[in-house]
Every structure is written in C-alpha cells, then in structure tokens.
C-alpha positions in Angstrom: 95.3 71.0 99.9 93.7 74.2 99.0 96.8 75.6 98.4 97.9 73.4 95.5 95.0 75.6 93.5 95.3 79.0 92.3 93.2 81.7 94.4 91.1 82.3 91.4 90.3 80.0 88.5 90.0 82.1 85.2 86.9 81.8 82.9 86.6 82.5 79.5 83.2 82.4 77.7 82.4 81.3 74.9 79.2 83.0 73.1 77.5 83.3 69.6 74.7 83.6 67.7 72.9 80.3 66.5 74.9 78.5 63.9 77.7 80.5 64.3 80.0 77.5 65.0 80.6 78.1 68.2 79.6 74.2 68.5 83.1 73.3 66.1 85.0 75.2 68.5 83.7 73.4 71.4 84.7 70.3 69.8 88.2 71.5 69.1 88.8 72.6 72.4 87.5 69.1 74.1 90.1 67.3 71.8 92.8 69.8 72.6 95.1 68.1 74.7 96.9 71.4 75.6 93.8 72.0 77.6 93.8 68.8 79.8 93.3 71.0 82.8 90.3 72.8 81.5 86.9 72.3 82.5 84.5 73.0 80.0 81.0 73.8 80.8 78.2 72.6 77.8 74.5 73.5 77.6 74.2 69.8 76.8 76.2 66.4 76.0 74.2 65.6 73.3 75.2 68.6 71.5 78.8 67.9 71.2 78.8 63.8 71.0 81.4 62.7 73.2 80.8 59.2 73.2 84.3 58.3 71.7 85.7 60.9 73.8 84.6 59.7 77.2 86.7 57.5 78.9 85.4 58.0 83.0 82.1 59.7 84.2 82.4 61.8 87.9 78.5 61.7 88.4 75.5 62.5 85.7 76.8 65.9 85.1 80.5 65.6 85.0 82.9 63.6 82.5 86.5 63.0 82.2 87.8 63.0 78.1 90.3 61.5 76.6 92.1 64.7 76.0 91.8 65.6 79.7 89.4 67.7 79.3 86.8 67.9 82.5 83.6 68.1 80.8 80.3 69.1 82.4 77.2 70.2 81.6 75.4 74.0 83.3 72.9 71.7 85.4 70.7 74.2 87.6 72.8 77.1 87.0 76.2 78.3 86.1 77.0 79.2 90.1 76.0 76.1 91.0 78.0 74.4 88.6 80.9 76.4 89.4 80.8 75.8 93.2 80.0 71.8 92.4 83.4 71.8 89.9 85.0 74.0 92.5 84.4 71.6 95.6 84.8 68.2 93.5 88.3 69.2 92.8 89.1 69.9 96.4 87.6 66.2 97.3 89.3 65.2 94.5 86.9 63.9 92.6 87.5 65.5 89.6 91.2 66.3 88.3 93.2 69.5 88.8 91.9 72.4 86.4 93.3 76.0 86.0 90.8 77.2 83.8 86.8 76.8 83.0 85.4 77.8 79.6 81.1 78.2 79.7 79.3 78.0 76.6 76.7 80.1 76.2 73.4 79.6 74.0 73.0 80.8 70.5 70.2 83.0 71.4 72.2 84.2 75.0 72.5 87.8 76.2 76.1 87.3 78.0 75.2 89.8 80.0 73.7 87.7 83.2 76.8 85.0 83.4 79.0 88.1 82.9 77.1 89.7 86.2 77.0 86.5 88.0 80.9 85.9 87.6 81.4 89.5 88.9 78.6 89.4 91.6 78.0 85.6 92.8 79.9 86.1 96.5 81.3 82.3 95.8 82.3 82.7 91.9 83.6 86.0 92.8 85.4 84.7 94.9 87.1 81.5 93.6 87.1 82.4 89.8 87.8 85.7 87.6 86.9 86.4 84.0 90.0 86.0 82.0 87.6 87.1 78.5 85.0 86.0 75.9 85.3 84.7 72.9 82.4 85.2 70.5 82.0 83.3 66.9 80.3 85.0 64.5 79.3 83.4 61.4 80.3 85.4 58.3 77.4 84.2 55.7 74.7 85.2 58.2 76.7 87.3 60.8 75.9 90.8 59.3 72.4 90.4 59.3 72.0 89.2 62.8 74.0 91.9 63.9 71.4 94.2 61.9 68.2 92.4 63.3 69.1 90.6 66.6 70.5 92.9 70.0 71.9 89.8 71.4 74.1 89.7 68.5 75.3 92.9 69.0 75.8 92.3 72.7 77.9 89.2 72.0 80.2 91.2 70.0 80.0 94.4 72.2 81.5 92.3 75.2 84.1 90.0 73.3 88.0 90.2 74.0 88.7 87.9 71.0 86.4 87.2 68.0 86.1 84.2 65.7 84.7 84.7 61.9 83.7 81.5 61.0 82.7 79.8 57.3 84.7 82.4 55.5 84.5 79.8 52.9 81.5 80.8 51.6 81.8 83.7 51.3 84.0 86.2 49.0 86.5 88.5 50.7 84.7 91.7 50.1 81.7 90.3 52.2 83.9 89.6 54.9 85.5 92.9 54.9 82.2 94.1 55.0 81.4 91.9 58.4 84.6 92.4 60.0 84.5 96.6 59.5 81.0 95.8 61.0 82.3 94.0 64.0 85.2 97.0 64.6 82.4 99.3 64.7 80.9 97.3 67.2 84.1 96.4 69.0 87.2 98.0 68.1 89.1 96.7 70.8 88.8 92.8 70.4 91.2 90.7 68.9 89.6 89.4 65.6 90.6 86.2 63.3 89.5 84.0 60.6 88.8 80.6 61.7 91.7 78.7 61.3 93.9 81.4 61.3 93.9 81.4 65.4 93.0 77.7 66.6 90.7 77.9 69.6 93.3 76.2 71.6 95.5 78.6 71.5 92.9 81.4 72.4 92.0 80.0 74.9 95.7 79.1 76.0 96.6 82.7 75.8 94.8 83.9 79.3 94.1 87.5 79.7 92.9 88.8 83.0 94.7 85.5 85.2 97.7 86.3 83.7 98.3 89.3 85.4 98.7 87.3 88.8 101.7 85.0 86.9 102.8 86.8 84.2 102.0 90.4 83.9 103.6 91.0 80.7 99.8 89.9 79.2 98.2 93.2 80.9 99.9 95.1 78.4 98.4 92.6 75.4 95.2 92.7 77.1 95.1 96.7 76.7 97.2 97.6 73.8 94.1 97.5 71.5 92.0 99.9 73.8 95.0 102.1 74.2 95.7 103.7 70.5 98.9 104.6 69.9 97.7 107.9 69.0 95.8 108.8 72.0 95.9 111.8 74.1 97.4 111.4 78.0 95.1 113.7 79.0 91.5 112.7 80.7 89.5 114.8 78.8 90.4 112.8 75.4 90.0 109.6 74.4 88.7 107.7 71.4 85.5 106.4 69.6 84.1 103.9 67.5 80.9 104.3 65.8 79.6 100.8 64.1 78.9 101.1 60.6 75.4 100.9 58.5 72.0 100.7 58.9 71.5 101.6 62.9 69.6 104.0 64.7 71.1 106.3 67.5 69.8 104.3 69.9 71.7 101.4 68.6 74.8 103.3 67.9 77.9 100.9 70.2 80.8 103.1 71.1 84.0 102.5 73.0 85.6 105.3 74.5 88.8 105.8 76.4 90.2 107.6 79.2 93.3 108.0 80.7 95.1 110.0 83.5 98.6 110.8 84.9 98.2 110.7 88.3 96.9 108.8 90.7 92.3 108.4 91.4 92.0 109.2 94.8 89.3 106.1 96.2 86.2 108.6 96.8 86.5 109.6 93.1 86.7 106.2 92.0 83.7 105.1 93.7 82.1 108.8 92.4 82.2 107.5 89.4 80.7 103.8 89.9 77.9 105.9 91.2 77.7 108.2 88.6 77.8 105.1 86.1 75.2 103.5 87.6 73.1 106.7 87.2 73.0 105.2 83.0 71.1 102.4 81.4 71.8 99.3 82.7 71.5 97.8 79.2 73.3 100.7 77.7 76.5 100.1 79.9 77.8 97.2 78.3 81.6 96.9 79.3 84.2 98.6 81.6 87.6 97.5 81.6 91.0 99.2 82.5 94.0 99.9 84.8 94.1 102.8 87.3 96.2 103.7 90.3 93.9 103.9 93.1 94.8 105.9 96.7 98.0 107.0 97.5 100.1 104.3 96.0 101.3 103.8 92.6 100.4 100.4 92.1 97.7 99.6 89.5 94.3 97.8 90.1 92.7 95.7 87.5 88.9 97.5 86.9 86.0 95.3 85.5 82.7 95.9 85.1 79.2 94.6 82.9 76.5 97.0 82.9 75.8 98.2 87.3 78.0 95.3 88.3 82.2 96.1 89.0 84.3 93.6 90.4 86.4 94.7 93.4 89.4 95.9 91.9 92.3 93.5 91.6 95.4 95.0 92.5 98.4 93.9 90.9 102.3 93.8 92.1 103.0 96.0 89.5 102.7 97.7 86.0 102.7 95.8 83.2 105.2 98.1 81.0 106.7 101.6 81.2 103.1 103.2 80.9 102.6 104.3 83.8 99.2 106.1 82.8 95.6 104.8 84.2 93.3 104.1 81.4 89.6 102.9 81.3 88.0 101.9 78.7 84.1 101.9 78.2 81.7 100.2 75.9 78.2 101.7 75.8 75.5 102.0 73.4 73.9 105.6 72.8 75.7 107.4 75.4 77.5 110.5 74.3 81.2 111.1 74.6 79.9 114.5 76.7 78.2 112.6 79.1 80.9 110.2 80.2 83.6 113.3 79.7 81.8 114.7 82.7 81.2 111.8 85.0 85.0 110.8 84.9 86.3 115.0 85.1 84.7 115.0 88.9 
C-alpha cells in the first residue's frame, strides 16, 4: 500500500507577521477544490471557522472539508502531527494527500519548523520542503520589517511572497515595501494579492517537482541565478535591503557558481566551514551542484547549521550545466563566504 504514496510528501509553509492575512489565504486554500489532496495544518480551528466547511471529522484533531481539503490542527507538535497524518493515510483513515501546507503563527521565527523538516529523522524522511510562502501586509509591513526580526526572517526565507491590503494603500507606498522586501529577498517570487491566487501557489510545487517534473528546478532557480552573473566561483551577486538598518541587520543573498564538478570532501568542507558562522546569521542555503565523480546534480538545502542530505536528481533541469548555490545571510561579508567556498 505504501507504494500508492510518493516517497516524500512536499510541504509548503505558510508564515507572516500578525494581521498580515495570512488567515484569508488559509481560507482560500481550504475552499480550493484544486487542493483536495492537501492537508493543511492550522494553529487552531477556531481561527479559520469551518463549520460550514466540515462535512466528516477523523478524530479531535483531524477534519475532512467539503473542498477535500484534510484539515488538522499542529496538536503537540508539528512532527508529531506529520507522523499522525503520515500513518492515518497508510491505515486509511484519512484520504490520499500529496501535499501538506503548515501555518505558522504571526509572531513565528520559521526557523525551528524549517530545521525540524530538514532534521526530524521521520519528517526527513517521509516529507521535503517544496517552499514558504510569507504574507506581508503592505499598510503595516514596512514597519514591522523595521522593528520586528521575525519579520525579517519570514521574508529572508520565503520562495514566494504575498503583499496583501494593497487597497489601502497608494502605489508609491507599495513600491516602497516591495523594494524593501527585494532588499531583504531578491530571489522570491513576489505578487499582489489577487494577482497570484494562493491556489495556484501552492499548486505550482517547487522542490517535489524535481522528482516528476524537472522542468520546475529551472523556475525554482532562475531568480537566484541572474542573467548577468559570472560562471566563475569567485563571483556572484548581492542584495543589500534598503533603509533604516544597522550592519548587523544588513540581509544579503549571494551567489556562487562552478563549472566542474565538487569533489564530496569539499562539499562537506564547506558545511563545516558554514557551520563555523552564526547560527541566526545563516538563514538560507539553497542550490544545485554536481557532487563526486558524476555529472548528475544534487538538490542542496539548508536553514541556519541544519542541511538536508542532498537529493540527487536524474538529471539537469536545462542546458546549464553549471552548479550554483545560493546563500542568504545577515551581516556576513561577501569576503568571508568567497573564502569558505574557494577551499
């Protein structure tokens, strides 16, 4: 029976800052009937009022919606909801899911569910992060981004952001958060609300795609690989968020990129290497290098001193044949990463 399932179940998380409206997406996506074989992990019930929705209840913490949504809430913890979702589908009690989506709360680092999902033997396992997506709400977002570091950090780690209640504000203020949001994260995919539904976000996987359809490596990358970057490893690119931060504060993504293939040791040279930074200060790895002798690529993930083992795919997603990593860190120097990743 096992078999019928995909090896891993992809998750996408969905994280922001209170009153961002991250709670209207939730609702959207729980009357989405494109996502009937989602499971959808809630902080509470009561928080999204699915009485009209529900039509069968699996035990207290697992419901069955109308839209076919599985719909449960993070109970003691977000493995042990994971391995309970995980198991009830085997037994059948629950239907047939290919993804999970876990909310966060408003006032969440993602950090810990983005090490548990990387580190948890089980989750590790049995599910893979496909991305994040983070509202931000564009009346308030620019000051929390100013005052609050979990804020930040929700942005920082996004693959796809939502600006939410543009309608109250005028354009130029929402250039103004969405050139603060680029400084922060230049490589996630950023919309209006309602320009992008959050179906369709979270239809278009990232990371599980590569297993089916490997064309979507190429999407999930193209951002962090500028058309006018260098193929050499000693250059790469930077972003530098905007306003009124210290250097401490200072969010940069950098890439890399090399033309041959990274020889294992030097791989795991570098985890080491990275691991020698910040914890906090190490917000996001993500990439595609040829590892050992063969030219195949392997998919490289990593949240602060957590890395995934590397995922190896069948085979390159385009006619790039170049490995490429991008990094995400706040107050490291370009210098300092240019020598960990020329040993």
């Amino acid at each position: 029976m096992a078999a019928l399932f995909p090896a891993s179940t992809s998750i996408t998380f969905l994280t922001g800052f209170l009153g961002s409206g991250k709670t209207t997406v939730l609702n959207v996506l729980l009357r989405d009937r494109r996502l009937k074989d989602t499971a959808v992990i809630v902080n509470e019930f009561g928080e999204v009022g699915l009485d009209h929705l529900l039509i069968s209840q699996a035990d207290e913490n697992v419901v069955l919606l109308d839209s076919g949504c599985i719909c449960c809430t993070i109970g003691n913890g977000l493995s042990e909801t994971l391995e309970t979702l995980y198991r009830q589908r085997l037994q059948g009690k629950v239907p047939n899911f290919s993804r999970v989506v876990v909310e966060t709360t408003g006032l969440a680092d993602p950090f810990p569910m983005l090490r548990l999902a990387l580190s948890d033997y089980f989750v590790s396992k049995h599910f893979v992060i496909n991305g994040v997506l983070t509202t931000v709400d564009s009346a308030n977002g620019l000051s929390q981004l100013v005052n609050h570091r979990e804020a930040r950090n929700q942005v920082a780690v996004a693959s796809r952001i939502t600006v939410t209640k543009t309608d109250l504000c005028t354009p130029h203020e929402v250039e103004q958060l969405s050139d603060a949001i680029r400084g922060i994260n230049a490589n996630a995919v950023v919309t209006e609300s309602g320009q992008s539904p959050a179906g369709d976000v979270m239809l278009s996987d990232e990371i599980y795609e590569f297993i089916i359809n490997r064309p979507a490596a190429e999407e999930w990358l193209k951002e962090a690989v500028s058309s006018h970057a260098l193929s050499s490893a000693d250059h790469g690119h930077a972003s530098t968020m905007p306003g009124p931060f210290n250097h401490d504060e200072r969010i940069e993504s950098h890439a890399f990129y090399w033309d041959e293939p990274v020889a294992w040791d030097r791989y795991t040279g570098w985890l080491d290497q990275l691991r020698t930074l910040p914890a906090e200060d190490l917000m996001r790895v993500k990439g595609l290098v040829a590892l050992g002798e063969g030219q195949k690529p392997y998919v490289i993930q990593g949240v602060q001193h957590v890395f995934a083992a590397p995922l190896r795919l069948a085979a390159w997603p385009s006619e790039d044949r170049r490995s490429r990593l991008v990094v995400i860190a706040r107050g490291v120097q370009r210098p300092a990463l240019d020598r960990i990743f020329s040993s």
